[in-house]
C-alpha positions as CSV (number, residue, x, y, z in Angstrom):
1,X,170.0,62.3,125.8
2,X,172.4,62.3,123.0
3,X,171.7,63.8,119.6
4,X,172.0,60.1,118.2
5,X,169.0,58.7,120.1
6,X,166.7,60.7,119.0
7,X,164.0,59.9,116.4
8,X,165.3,61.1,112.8
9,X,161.4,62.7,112.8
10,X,162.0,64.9,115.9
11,X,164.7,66.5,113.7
12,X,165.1,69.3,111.6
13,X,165.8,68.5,108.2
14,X,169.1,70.9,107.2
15,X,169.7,68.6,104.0
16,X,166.4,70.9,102.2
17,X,169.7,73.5,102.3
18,X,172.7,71.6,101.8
19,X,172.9,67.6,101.2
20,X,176.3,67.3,103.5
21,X,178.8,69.7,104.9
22,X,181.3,68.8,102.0
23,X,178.6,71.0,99.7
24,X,178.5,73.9,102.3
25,X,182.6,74.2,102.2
26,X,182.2,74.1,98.1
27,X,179.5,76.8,98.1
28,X,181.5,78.7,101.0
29,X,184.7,78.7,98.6
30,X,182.4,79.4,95.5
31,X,180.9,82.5,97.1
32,X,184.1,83.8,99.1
33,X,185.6,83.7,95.1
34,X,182.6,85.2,93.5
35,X,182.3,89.0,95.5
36,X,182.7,91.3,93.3
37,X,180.5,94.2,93.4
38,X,183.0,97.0,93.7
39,X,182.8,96.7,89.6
40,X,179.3,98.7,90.1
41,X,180.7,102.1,92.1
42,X,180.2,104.6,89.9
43,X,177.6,103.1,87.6
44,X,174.7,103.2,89.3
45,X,173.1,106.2,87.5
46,X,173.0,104.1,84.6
47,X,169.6,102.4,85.0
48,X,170.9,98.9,83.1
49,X,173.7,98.7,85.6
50,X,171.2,99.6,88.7
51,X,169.0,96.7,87.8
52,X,171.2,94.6,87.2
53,X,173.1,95.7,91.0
54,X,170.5,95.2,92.7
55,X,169.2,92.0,91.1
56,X,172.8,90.1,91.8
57,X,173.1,91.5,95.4
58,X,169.8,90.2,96.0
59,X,170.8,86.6,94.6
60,X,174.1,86.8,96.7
61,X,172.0,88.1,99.7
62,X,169.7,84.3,99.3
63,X,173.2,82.5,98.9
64,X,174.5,84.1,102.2
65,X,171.7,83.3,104.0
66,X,171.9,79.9,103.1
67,X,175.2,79.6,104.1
68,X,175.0,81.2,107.4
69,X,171.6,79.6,108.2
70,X,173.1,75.9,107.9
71,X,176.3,76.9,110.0
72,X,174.3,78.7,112.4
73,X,171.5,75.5,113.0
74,X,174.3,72.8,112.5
75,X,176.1,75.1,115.6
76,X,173.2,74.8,117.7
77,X,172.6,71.2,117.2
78,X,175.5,71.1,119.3
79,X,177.7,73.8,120.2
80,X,179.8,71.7,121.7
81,X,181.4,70.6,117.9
82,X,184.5,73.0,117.1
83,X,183.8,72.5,113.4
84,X,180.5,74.2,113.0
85,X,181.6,77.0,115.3
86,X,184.6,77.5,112.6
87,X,181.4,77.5,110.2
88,X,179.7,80.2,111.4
89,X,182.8,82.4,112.0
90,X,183.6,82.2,108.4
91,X,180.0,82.5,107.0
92,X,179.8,85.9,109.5
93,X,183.1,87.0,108.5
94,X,182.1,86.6,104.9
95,X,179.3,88.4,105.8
96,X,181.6,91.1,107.0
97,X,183.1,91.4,103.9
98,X,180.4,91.6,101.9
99,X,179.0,94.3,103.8
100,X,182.1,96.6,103.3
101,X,181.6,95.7,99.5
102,X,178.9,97.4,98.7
103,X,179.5,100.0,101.1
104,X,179.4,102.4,98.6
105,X,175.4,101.4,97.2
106,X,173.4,104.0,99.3
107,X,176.2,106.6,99.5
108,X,176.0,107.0,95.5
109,X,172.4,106.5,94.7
110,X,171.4,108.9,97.8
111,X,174.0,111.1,95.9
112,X,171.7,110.8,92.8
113,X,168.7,112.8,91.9
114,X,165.8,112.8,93.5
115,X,163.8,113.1,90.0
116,X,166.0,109.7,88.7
117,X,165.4,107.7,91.9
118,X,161.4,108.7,91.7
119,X,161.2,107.9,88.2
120,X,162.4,104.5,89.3
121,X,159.9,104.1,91.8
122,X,157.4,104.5,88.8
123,X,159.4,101.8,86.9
124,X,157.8,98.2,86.7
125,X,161.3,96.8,86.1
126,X,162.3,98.1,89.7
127,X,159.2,97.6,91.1
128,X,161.1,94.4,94.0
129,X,162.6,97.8,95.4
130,X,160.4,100.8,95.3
131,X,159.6,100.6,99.0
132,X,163.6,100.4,99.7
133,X,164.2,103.3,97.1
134,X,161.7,105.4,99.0
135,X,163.4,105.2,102.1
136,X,167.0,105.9,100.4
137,X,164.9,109.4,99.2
138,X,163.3,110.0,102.7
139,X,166.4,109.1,104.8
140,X,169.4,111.0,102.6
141,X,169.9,113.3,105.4
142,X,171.4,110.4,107.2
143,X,173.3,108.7,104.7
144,X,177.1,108.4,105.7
145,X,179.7,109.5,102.9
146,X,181.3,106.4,101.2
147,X,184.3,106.8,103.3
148,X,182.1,107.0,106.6
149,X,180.2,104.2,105.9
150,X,183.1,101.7,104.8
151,X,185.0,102.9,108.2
152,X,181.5,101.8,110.1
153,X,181.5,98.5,108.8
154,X,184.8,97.8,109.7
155,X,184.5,99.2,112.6
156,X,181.5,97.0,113.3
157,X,183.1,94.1,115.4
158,X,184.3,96.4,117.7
159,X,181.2,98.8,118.2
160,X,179.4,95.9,119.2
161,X,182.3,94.6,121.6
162,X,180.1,96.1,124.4
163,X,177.1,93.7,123.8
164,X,179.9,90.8,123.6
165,X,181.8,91.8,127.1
166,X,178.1,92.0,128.7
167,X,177.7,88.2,127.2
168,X,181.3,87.2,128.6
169,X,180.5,88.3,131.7
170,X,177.1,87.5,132.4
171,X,177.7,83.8,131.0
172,X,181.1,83.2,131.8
173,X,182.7,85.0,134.5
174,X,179.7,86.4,136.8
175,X,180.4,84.4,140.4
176,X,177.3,82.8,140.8
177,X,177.1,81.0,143.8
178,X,176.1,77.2,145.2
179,X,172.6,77.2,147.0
180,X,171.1,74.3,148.3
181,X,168.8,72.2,146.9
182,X,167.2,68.6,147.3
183,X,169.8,68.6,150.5
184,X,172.8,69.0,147.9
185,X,175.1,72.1,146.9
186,X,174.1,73.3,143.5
187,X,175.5,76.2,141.3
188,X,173.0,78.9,140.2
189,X,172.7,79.3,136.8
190,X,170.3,81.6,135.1
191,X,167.9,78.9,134.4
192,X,168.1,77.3,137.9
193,X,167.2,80.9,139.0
194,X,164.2,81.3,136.9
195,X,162.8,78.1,137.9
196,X,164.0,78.9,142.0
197,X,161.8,82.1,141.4
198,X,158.6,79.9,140.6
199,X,159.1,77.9,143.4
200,X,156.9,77.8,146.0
201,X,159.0,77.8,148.6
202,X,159.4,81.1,149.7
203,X,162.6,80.7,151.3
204,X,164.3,79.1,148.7
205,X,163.1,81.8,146.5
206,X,164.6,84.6,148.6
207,X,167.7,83.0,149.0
208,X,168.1,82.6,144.9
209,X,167.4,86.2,144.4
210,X,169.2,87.8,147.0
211,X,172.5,85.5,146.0
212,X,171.6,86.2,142.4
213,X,171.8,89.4,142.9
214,X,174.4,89.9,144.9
215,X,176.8,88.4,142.2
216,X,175.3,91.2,139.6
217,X,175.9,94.0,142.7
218,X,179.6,92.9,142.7
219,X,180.4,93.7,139.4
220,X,178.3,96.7,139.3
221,X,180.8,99.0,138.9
222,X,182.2,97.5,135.7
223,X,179.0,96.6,134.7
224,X,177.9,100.3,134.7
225,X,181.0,101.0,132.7
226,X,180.3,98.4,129.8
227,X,176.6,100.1,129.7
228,X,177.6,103.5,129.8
229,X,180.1,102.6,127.2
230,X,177.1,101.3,124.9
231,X,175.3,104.3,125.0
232,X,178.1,106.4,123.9
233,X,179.0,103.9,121.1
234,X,174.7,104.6,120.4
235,X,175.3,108.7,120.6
236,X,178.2,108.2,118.7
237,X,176.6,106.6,115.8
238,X,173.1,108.7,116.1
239,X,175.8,112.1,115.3
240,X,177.5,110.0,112.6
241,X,174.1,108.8,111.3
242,X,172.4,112.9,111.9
243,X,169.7,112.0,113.8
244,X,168.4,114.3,116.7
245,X,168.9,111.3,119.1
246,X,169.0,107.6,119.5
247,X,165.4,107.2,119.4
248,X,165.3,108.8,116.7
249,X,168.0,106.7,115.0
250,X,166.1,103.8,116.3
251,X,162.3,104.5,114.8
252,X,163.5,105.3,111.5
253,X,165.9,102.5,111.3
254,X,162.2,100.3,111.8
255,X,160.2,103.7,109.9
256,X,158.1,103.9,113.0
257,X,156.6,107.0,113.3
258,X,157.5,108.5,117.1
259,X,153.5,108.4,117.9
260,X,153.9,104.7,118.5
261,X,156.3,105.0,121.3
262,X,154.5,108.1,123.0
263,X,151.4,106.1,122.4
264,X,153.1,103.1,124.2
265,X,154.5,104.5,127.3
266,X,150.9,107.1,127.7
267,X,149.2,104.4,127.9
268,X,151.0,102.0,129.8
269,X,151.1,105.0,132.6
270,X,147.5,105.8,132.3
271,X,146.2,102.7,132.8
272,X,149.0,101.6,135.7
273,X,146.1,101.3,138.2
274,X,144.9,97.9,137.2
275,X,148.9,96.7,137.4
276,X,148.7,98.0,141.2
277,X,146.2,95.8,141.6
278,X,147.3,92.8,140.5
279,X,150.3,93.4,142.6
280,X,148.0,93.9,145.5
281,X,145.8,90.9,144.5
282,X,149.3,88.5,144.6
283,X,150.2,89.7,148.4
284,X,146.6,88.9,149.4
285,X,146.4,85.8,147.6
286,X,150.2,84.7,148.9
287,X,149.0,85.9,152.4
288,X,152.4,88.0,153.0
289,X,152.5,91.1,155.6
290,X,155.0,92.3,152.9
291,X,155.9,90.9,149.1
292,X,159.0,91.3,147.4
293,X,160.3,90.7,143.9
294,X,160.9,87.5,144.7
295,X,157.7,86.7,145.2
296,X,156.3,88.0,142.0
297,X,156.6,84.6,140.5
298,X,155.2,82.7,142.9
299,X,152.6,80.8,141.6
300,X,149.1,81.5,142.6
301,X,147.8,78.4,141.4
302,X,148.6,75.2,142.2
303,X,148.1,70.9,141.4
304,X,147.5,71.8,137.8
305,X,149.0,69.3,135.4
306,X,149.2,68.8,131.8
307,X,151.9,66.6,130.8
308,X,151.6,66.2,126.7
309,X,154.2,64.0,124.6
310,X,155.1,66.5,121.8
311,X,152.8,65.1,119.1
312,X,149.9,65.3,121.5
313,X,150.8,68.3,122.4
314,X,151.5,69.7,118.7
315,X,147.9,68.3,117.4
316,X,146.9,70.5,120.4
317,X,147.7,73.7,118.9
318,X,146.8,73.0,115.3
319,X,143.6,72.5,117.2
320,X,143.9,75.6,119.3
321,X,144.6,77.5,116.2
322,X,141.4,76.6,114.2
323,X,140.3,80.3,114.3
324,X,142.7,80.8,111.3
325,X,141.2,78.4,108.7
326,X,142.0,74.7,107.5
327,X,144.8,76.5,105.5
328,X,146.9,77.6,108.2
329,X,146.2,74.2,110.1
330,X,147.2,72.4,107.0
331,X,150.4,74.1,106.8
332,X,151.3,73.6,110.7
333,X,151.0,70.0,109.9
334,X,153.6,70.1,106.8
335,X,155.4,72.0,109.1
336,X,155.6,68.9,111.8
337,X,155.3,66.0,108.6
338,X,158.5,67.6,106.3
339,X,160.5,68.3,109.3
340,X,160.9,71.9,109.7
341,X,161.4,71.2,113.5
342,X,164.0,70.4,115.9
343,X,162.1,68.8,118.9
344,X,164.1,67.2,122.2
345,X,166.5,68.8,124.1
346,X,170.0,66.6,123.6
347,X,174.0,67.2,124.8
348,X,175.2,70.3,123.8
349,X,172.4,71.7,122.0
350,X,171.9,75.2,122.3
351,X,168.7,76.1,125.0
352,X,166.0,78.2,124.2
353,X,163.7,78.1,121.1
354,X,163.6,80.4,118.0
355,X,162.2,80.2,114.0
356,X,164.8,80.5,111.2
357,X,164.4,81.7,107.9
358,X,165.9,80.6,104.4
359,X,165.0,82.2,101.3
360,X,163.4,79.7,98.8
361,X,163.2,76.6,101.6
362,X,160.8,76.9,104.2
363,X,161.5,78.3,107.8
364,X,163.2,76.1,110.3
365,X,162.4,75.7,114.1
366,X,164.2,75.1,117.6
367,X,162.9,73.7,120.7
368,X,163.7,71.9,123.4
369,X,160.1,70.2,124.5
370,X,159.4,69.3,127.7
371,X,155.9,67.9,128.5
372,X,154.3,70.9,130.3
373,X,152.4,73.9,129.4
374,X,155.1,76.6,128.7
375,X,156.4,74.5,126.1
376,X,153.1,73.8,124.5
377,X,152.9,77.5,124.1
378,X,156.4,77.6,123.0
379,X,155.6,75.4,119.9
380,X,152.4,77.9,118.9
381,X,154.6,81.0,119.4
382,X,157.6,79.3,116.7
383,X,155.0,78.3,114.5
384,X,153.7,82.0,114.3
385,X,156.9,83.1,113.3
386,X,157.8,80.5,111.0
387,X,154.5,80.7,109.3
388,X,154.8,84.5,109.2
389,X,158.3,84.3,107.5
390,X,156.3,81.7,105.4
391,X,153.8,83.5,104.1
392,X,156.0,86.7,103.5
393,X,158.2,85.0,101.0
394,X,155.7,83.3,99.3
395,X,153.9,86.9,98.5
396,X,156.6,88.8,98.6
397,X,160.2,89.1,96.6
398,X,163.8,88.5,98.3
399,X,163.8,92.4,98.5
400,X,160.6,92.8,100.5
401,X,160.5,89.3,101.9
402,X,161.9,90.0,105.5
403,X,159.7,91.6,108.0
404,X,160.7,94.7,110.2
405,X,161.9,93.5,113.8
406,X,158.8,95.5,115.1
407,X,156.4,93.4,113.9
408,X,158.5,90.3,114.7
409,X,156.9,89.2,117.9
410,X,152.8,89.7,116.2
411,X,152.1,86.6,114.6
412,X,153.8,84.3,117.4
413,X,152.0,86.0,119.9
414,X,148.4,86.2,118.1
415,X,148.9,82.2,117.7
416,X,149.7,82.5,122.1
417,X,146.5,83.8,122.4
418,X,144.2,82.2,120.8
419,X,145.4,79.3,121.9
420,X,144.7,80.2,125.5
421,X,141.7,82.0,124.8
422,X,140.3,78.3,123.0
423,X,141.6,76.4,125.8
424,X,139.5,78.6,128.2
425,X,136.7,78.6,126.4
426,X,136.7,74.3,126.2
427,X,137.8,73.8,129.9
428,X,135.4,73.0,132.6
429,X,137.9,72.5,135.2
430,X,137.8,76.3,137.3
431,X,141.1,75.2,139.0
432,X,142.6,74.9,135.4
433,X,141.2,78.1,134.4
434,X,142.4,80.1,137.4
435,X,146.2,79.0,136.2
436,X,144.9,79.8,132.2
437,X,144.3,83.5,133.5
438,X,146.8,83.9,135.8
439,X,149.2,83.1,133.2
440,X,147.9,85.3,130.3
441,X,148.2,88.4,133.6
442,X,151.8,87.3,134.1
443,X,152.0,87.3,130.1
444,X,151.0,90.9,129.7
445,X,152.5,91.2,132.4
446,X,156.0,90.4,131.6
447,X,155.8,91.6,127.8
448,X,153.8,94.8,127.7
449,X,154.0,96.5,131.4
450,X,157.3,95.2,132.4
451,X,158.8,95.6,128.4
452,X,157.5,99.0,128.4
453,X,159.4,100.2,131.8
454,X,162.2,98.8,130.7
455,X,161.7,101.2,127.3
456,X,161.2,104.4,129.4
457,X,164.4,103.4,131.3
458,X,166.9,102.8,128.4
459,X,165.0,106.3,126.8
460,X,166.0,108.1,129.7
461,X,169.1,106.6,130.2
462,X,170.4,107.2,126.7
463,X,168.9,111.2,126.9
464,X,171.2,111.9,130.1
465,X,174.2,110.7,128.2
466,X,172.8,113.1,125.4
467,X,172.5,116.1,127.6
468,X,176.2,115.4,128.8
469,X,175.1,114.0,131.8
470,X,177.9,110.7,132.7
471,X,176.0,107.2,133.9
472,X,177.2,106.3,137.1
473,X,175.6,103.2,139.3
474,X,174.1,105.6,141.6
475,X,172.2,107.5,138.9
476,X,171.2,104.5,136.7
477,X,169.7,102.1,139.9
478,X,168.0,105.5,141.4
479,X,166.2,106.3,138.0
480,X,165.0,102.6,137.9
481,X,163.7,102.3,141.0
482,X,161.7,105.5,140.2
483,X,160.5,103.7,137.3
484,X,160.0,100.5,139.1
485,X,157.6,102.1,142.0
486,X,155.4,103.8,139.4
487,X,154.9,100.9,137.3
488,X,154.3,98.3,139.9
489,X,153.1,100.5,142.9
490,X,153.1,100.2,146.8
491,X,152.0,96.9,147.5
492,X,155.5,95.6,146.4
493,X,158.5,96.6,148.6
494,X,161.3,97.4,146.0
495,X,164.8,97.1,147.8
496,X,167.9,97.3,146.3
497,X,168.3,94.2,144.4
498,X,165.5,95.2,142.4
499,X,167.1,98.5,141.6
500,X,170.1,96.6,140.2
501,X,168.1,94.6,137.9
502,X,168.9,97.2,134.7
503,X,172.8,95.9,134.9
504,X,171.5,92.1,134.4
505,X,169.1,92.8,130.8
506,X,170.7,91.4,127.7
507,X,168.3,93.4,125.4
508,X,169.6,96.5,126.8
509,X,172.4,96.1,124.6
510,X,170.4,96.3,121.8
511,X,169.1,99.6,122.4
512,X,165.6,100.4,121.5
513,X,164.5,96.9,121.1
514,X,162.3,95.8,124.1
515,X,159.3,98.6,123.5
516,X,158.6,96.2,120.2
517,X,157.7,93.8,122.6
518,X,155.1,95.3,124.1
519,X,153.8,96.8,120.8
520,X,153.7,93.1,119.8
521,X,151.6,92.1,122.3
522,X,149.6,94.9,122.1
523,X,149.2,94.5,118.4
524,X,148.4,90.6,118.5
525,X,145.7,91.3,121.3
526,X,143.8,93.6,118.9
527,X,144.0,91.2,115.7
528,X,142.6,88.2,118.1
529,X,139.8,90.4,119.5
530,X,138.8,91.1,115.7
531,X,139.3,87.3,114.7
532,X,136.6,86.2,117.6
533,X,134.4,89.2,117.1
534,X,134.2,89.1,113.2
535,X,135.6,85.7,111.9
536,X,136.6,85.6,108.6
537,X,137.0,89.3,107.3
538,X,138.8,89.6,110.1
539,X,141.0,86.6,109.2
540,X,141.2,87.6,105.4
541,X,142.7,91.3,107.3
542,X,145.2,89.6,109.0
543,X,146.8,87.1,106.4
544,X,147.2,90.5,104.3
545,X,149.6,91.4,107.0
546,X,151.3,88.1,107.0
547,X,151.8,88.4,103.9
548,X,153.6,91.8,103.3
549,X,157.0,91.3,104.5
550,X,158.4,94.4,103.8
551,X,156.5,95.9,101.1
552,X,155.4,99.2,103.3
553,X,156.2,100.2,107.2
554,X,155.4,97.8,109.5
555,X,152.1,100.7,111.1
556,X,150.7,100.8,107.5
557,X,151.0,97.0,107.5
558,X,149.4,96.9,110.8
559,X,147.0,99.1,109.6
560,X,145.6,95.9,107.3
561,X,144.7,93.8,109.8
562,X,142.7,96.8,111.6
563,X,145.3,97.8,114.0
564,X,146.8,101.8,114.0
565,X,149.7,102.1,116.5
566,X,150.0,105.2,115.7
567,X,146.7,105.9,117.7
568,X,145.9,105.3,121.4
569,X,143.2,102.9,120.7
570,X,145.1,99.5,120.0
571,X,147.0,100.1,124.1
572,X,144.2,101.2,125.7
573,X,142.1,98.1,124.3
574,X,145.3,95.5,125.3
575,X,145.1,97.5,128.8
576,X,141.5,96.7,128.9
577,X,142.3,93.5,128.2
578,X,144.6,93.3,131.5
579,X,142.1,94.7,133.4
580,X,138.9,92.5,132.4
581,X,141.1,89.3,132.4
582,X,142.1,90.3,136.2
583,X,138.6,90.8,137.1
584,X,137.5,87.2,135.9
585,X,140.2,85.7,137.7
586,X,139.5,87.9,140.8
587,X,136.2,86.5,140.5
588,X,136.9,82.6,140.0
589,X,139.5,83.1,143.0
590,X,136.8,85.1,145.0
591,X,138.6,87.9,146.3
């Protein structure tokens, strides 16, 4: 379908930030003309010329966003269209040089007294940034000299070359091969091979992942290289930064206290039992004499349809989501009714879905809807984001309005699960059901067990390059395999492919990322199991947590919608969870 046949409603409406592109290129020109903060260096221990710092950096930050958000959704529309490509290479290179502008802010003011920065944590006029000054005072042991931190953002592009070679390669050069299909020669792609690994064909599935594979196996070699290279460049910046290690780096980056990700990775190995059997409960439902990765997808559960057009299916989850109140409802409809969504999948268009924020508009929201199930969840998950970033900057100022990356994936996932746990509870059908349960297993599945392996991995991956100890592809596929067989367990045979999976992982090249997955998850089933047990104080908890941005850290924010990370009790409850959802479907399936 072309972008022109689509209903104008099924769009997103990217005039709420500029009317036209003529009025982006004048605002681009206008802001391009108008950085100059280097006028502040030196001045910040004057309190009048702090305020009034921070107060235009925050205005430019708004502008920027703006600018980058319209490049970046008018790219996606289709990235086919040279022009917005150019658009979003300026905006980021703007971007760039903004950044080495006000290189010099945390250098000076961590340079400053700690009496004048706490006396402006006690000042009502710098109230929008107490929270930020509080971390400048707690982290000046790792603040970079004004000359080191200019040199790091100009040395930014390239430091991140190693995430943009992985890119290059796994979506433009890696040999995937033709399989056969339908009776014709296809190429496999990464989406063909997610969708072979589903199939129920069990041939067709081994031949996808053992060709798959094989193209990753090739380039191992220089795929180990690009990784090994990335966890230098993260060494590297944890010695420049002075932190003990990367994990360090990368907790107090999010001002997660460690207890979070020993808490994670405890409990996700304490409670591995119940993930053995589900991987034994899959080979006995398949009926194999032995099961492979390949089969792991297989569906367990079949002749299950639900085929919604994307009105249906978005009057579905306001539905679904009636837990949260009439207010939240009301504001997924004015979501739909003002056009903050991009519905059908057209030419060119950019695959995938994701929420978009922009300051002082209203969140914006990709998909690409197909009538089936997946993508019914797909528009609940957006809408927990987008409603998240909405709620944030209505409570909160620019300077606190954006949410830490670690609680990121909470709201989209608390709106996933009541969902499924209100389509359970209203379904009669057992063979629909059976597919309901199987897919919240595969769901904790795939986001807190498998999330969480892949944490310990990079972990221990990044610590042998820390104890001087070179990656090689021997070393890296041995120590995930030895993952692999104690997180899924014997009734799986894990062969060499499998072992090779770490060198196909995009996230690995944002190191330290995936475990916030799995705390998400394991966050989102606690909030919902409060919401159903105690209804509306439960509720009230967890719009206070919506609506803090980032006015604290993102445990204490938890913390008001009764969740504590930095205790065992929120994972071993969401492995409970795993547990009692596998006995109900081992019971409807009666084995």
């Amino acid at each position: 379908m072309q972008r022109s046949e689509v209903n104008k409603n099924n769009t997103w409406k990217l005039e709420d930030i500029f009317p036209s592109d003529e009025e982006w290129e004048k605002f681009y020109d206008k802001m391009s003309a108008g950085l100059d903060f280097a006028k502040y260096k030196g001045q910040l221990s004057d309190r009048a010329k702090l305020l009034e710092f921070l107060k235009k950096n925050d205005e430019y930050g708004v502008d920027l966003e703006r600018l980058f958000g319209y490049a970046h959704m008018k790219h996606d529309e289709d990235t086919r269209v040279a022009k917005y490509t150019s658009y979003e290479g300026k905006a980021q290179m703007l971007y760039s040089r903004y950044c080495s502008e006000v290189a010099f802010y945390e250098p000076e003011l961590a340079s400053l007294d700690d009496s004048y920065l706490n006396s402006l944590i006690e000042d009502k006029q710098f109230s929008d940034y107490d929270y930020q000054i509080k971390r400048l005072i707690d982290g000046k042991a790792h603040v970079p000299s004004e000359a080191e931190s200019r040199l790091i953002a100009l040395a930014s592009e390239t430091l991140s070359s190693f995430a943009d070679i992985f890119g290059m390669i796994d979506n433009a050069d890696l040999p995937l091969p033709e399989i056969e299909l339908d009776g014709k020669k296809v190429k496999l792609t990464h989406g063909l091979y997610g969708v072979m690994l589903h199939s129920a064909d069990r041939e067709k599935r081994k031949e996808a992942y053992t060709k798959y594979y094989a193209a990753y196996i090739g380039l191992l070699n220089t795929l180990t290289a690009n990784y090994y290279g990335n966890v230098k460049k993260d060494v590297f910046l944890s010695k420049v930064y002075k932190f003990d290690s990367c994990l360090d780096q990368a907790l107090f980056n999010e001002d997660v206290d460690k207890k979070v990700y020993d808490n994670l990775l405890s409990s996700v190995e304490r409670n591995s039992a119940s993930m053995h059997r589900y991987i034994a409960d899959r080979k006995k439902i398949l009926g194999y004499d032995k099961m492979y990765f390949y089969d792991i997808y297989a569906p367990l559960v079949s002749d299950v349809k639900f085929e919604l057009s994307f009105d249906e299916a978005y009057d579905y989850v306001i539905d679904g989501l009636s837990a949260l109140g009439k207010d939240y409802q009301a504001l997924l409809k004015k979501g739909r009714d003002e056009r903050w969504i991009d519905v059908e999948e057209t030419e060119g268009k950019r695959n995938g879905a994701y929420s978009a924020r922009a300051y002082g508009i209203h969140p914006f929201v990709l998909l690409n809807y197909k009538p089936a199930i997946n993508d019914v969840f797909t528009i609940a998950h957006e809408m927990g984001h987008s409603l998240h970033t909405y709620f944030s900057q209505k409570n909160q100022p620019y300077a606190k309005s954006d949410y830490k990356i670690f609680v990121a994936e909470v709201a989209s996932t608390v709106n996933e699960v009541l969902l499924l746990k209100s389509m359970l509870a209203k379904s009669d059908d057992d063979n629909f059901k059976k597919y309901l349960l199987n897919y919240y297993l595969d769901s904790i599945r795939a986001t807190l067990h498998r999330q969480t392996m892949f944490a310990e991995f990079e972990y221990l991956a990044h610590k042998k390059v820390e104890e001087g100890e070179p990656l090689t592809r021997q070393n890296l596929c041995q120590l995930y395999a030895e993952i692999g067989k104690r997180y899924y367990g014997d009734a799986i045979e894990h062969d060499y492919e499998i072992s090779c999976e770490w060198a196909r992982i995009p996230h690995f090249y944002s190191s330290f990322y995936v475990y916030k997955y799995a705390t998400g998850i394991t966050a989102a089933i606690n909030i919902v199991h409060r919401i159903l047990s105690e209804g509306q104080s439960a509720v009230d908890d967890y719009f206070k947590f919506l609506s803090g941005g980032s006015s604290a850290d993102p445990v204490s924010l938890l913390k008001l919608a009764g969740v504590d990370l930095a205790s065992s009790e929120p994972f071993d409850i969401a492995m409970k969870e795993f547990e009692d959802t596998l006995t109900q479907f081992e019971k409807l399936m009666g084995i």
